[in-house]
C-alpha positions in Angstrom: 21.7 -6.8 -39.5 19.0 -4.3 -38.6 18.3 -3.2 -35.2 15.8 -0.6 -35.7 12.1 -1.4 -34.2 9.6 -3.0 -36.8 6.1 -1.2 -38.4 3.8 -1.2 -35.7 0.0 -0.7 -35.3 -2.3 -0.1 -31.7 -3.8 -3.1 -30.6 -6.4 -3.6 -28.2 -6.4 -6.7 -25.6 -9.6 -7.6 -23.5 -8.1 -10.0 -20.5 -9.2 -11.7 -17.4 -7.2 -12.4 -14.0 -7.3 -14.5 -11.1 -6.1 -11.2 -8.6 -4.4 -13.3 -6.0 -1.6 -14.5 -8.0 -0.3 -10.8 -8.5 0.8 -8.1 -6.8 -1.4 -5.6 -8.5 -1.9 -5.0 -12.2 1.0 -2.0 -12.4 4.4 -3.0 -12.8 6.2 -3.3 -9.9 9.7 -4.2 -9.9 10.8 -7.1 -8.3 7.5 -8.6 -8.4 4.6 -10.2 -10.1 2.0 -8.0 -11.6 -0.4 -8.6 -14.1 0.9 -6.3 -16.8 4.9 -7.4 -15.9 3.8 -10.8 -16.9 1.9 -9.7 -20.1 4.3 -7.0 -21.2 7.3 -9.6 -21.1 5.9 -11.9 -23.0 4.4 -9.4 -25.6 8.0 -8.3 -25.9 9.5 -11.8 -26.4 7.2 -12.5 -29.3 7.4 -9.4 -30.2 11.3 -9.4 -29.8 11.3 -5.6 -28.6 10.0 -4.4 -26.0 6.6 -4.0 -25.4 5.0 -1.3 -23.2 1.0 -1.6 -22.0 -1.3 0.3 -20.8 -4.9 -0.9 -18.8 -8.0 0.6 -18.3 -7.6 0.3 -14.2 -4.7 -0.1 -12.2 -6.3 -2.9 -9.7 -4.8 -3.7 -6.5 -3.2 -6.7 -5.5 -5.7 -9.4 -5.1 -8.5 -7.7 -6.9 -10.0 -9.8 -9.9 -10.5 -8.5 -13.3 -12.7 -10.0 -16.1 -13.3 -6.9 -18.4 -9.3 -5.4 -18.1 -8.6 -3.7 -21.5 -5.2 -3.1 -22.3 -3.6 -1.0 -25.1 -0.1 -1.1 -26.8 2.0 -0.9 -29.9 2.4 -4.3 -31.6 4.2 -5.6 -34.9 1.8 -4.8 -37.9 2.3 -8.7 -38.7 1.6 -10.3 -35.4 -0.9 -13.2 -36.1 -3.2 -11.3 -34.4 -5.6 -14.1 -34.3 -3.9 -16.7 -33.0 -2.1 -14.2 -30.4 -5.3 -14.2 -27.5 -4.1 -18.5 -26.9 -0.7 -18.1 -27.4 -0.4 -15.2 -24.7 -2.9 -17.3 -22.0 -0.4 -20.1 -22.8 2.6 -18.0 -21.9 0.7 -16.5 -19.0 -0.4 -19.3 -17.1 -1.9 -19.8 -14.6 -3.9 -16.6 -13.9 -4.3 -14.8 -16.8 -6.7 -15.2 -19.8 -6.3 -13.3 -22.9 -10.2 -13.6 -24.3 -9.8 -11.6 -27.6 -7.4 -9.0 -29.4 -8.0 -6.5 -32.3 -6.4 -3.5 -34.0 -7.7 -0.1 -33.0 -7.2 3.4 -34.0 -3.8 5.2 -33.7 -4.7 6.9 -31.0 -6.9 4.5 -28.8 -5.8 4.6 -25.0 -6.8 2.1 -22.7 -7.4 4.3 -20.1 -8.0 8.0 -21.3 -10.4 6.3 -24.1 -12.4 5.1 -21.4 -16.2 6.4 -21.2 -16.7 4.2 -17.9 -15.7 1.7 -16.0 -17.6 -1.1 -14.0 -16.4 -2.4 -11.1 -18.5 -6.2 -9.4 -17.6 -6.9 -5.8 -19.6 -10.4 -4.1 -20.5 -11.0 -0.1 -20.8 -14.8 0.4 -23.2 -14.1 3.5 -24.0 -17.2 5.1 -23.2 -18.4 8.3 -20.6 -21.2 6.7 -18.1 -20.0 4.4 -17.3 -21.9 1.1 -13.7 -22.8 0.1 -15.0 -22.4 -3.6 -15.9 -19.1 -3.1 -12.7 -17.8 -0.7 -10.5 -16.4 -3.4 -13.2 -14.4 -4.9 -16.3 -13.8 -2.4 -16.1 -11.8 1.1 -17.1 -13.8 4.0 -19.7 -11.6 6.0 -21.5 -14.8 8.8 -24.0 -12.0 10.3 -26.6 -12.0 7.8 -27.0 -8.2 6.3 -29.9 -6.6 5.7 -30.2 -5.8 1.8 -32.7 -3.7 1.8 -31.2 -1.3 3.6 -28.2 -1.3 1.9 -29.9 -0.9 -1.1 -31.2 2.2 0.2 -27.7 3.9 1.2 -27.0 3.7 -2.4 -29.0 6.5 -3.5 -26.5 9.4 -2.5 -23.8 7.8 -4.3 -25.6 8.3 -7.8 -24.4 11.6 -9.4 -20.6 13.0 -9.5 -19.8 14.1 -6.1 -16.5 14.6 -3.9 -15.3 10.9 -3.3 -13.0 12.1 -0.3 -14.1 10.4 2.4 -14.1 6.8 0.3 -10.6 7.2 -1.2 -7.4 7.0 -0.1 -6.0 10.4 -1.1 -2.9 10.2 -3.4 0.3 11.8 -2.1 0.6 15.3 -3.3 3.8 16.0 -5.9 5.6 19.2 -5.8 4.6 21.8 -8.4 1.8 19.9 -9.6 -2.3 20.4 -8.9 -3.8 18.1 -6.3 -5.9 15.5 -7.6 -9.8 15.9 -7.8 -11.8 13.6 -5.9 -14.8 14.1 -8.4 -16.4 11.3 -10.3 -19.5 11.1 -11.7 -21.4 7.4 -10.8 -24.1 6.7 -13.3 -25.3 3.0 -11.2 -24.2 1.5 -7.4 -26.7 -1.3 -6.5 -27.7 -4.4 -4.6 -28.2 -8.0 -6.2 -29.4 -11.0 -3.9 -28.6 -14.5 -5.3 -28.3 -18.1 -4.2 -24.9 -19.8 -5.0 -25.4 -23.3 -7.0 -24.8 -24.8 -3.5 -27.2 -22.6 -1.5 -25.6 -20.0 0.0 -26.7 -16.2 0.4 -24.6 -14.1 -2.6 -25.0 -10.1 -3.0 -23.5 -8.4 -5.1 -22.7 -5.2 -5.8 -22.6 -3.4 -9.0 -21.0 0.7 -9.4 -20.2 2.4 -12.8 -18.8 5.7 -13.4 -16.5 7.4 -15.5 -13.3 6.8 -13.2 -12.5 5.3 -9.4 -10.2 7.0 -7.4 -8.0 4.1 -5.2 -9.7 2.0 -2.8 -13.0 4.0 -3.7 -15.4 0.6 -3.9 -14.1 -1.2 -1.7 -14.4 1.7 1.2 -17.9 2.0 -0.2 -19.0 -1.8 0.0 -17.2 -1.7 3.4 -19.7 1.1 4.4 -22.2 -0.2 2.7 -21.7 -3.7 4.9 -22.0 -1.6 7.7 -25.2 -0.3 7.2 -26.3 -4.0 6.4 -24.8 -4.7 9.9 -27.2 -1.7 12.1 -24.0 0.1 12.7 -24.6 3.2 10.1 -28.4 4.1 9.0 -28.8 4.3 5.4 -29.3 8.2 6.0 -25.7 8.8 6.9 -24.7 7.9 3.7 -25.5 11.4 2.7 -23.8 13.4 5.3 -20.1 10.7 4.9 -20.2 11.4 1.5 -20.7 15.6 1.9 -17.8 15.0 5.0 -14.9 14.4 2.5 -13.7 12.6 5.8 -12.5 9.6 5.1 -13.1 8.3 9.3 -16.5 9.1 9.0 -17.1 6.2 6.4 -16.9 2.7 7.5 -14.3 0.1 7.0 -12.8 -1.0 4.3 -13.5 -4.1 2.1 -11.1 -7.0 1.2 -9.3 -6.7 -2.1 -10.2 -10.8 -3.2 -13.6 -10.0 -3.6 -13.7 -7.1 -6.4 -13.5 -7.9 -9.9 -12.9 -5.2 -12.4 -15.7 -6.4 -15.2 -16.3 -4.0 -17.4 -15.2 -0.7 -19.2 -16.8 1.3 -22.0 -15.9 2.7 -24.7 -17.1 4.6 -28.2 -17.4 2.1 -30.5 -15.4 3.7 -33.7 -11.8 3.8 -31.5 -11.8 0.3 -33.0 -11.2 -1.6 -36.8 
């Protein structure tokens, strides 16, 4: 009996994740992560093994309703069928909402034209348990407006330092740029379908470096709070200090939701 690997082809996933079941999307031995969980059981109806790749590497608790993931699968995999039968086999958690072959050399992540990151602020003076898993609780109310205004220097590919945590640096190879180019960071104001105060934030740009949005809504909250003016913004950003930003935001309430990509990577 054979055991050579069969024909394969690159598929694309498009999946959605409750963040707080999982410790991160990487995997992580010894825990559960989001791709662990959906590279075992690609392998097992695969029956080899099975080795993904997503678009962004979220952090434990962070949501993601956009995640694209890339990998080699069996040329005659019921490819229809295989988006229910993984959210099945997932459970709970994880959502596989479609899946389609894509050119030979389509990469989740280095395909990528941009990606689009949500985060919510449940700010109301009562929290709502319907909301905790996926909403930061902020009681003082913030004012929007000027937050909306602190957004402007972000727009524009800048130095990131002083919003990311810096990777650590490896022998013999280049340090990492902080660069990224942000094409949209903004304010929404909505009313939750049982009253409460919602903002939410939207960012885009070609990559994040790690814990970049959430050290920016965490700023960003402060200036809603009176503690930084919206004219700071400018000066934290040209710092590359990351103490001269504010503090940082809760993982549960960032959702990955979105990334782009040229249309012809895919059948």
């Amino acid at each position: 009996m054979s055991t050579s690997e069969p024909a394969t082809k690159r598929a694309r996933l498009l999946v959605a994740y409750e963040g707080s079941y999982f410790n991160g999307f990487a995997v992580n031995e010894g825990v559960r992560t989001i791709a662990g969980v959906i590279g075992d059981a690609l392998s097992l109806i695969s029956r080899f093994p099975v080795h993904i790749t997503g678009a962004g590497r979220t952090d434990a608790g962070v949501h993601g309703w956009g995640q694209v993931i890339s990998c080699d699968l069996p040329v005659d995999i019921d490819l229809e069928h295989l988006p229910r039968r993984l959210t099945k086999m997932c459970a709970p958690g994880i959502v596989v909402r479609s899946a389609e072959w894509a050119a030979e050399d389509f990469h989740a992540r280095f395909s990528a034209q941009w990606r689009h990151y949500r985060y919510t602020v449940l700010n109301d003076p009562v929290a709502d348990p319907f909301l905790a898993a996926s909403a930061w609780h902020v009681s003082e109310r913030l004012d929007v407006q000027l937050m909306y205004l602190a957004c402007g220097p972000l727009i524009g590919e800048h130095d990131f330092s002083a919003f990311c945590r810096k990777p650590k640096p490896v022998e013999n190879e280049p340090t990492a740029s902080m660069f990224r180019l942000v094409t949209q960071a903004q304010w929404t104001e909505q009313v939750s379908e049982r009253g409460s105060r919602l903002l939410r934030f939207e960012i885009r740009a070609n990559a994040f470096c790690h814990q970049m949005v959430r050290s920016i809504v965490g700023t960003l909250v402060d200036v809603g709070l009176g503690k930084i003016t919206p004219g700071s913004m400018s000066a934290i950003l040209h710092s590359r200090v990351r103490t001269e930003a504010g503090q940082v935001a809760p993982a549960h309430g960032l959702c990955l939701w979105e990334v782009g990509y040229l249309e012809q990577i895919f059948e």
